[in-house]
N, C-alpha and C positions, 0 to 999 in steps of 0.2 A: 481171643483173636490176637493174632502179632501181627503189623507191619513196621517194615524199613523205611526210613527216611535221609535220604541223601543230602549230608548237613553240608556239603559244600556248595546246592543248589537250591535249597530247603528250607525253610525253617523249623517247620511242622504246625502251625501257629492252628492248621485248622484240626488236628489233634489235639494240642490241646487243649483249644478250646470245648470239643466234646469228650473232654472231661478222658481222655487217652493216657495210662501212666507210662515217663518214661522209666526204663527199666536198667541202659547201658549204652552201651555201643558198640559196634563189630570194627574189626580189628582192618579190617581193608584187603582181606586176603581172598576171601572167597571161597569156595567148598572145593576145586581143583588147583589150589595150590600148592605146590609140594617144594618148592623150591623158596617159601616164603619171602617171598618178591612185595609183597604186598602193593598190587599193579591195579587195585580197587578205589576207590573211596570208602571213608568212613562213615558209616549209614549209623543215627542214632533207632533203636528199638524201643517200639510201642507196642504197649497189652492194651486189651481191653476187656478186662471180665465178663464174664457173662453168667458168673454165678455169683450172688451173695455170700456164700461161705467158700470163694475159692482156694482160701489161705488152706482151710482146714482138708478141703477136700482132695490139693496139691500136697500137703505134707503128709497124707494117711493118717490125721488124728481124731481117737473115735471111732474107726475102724480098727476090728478084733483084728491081728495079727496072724497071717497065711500060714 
């Protein structure tokens, strides 16, 4: 699971507190920018696994090769 967190309004304190990893943060652009105005806020990103092995099962290792 991913959610955004708007750190200029935010903290996220109740991510993570349930244990939520942060992962980065988005640039403030938004997915229809083209003129890179950056006219957004900067939203910090959170994961939150949902598998035990998601390292492995996100990098393909262990799995025979296609």
């Amino acid at each position: 699971l991913e959610t955004f967190v708007d750190v200029g309004r935010y903290a996220g304190t109740c991510y993570k507190a349930a244990n939520w990893v942060r992962v980065g943060q988005t640039k403030g652009r938004g997915k229809l920018d083209r003129d890179k105005a950056y006219a957004l806020g900067v939203k910090d990103i959170y994961c939150y696994p949902l598998s035990r092995n998601f390292r492995t099962r996100l990098l393909g290792e262990g799995n025979p090769a296609s």
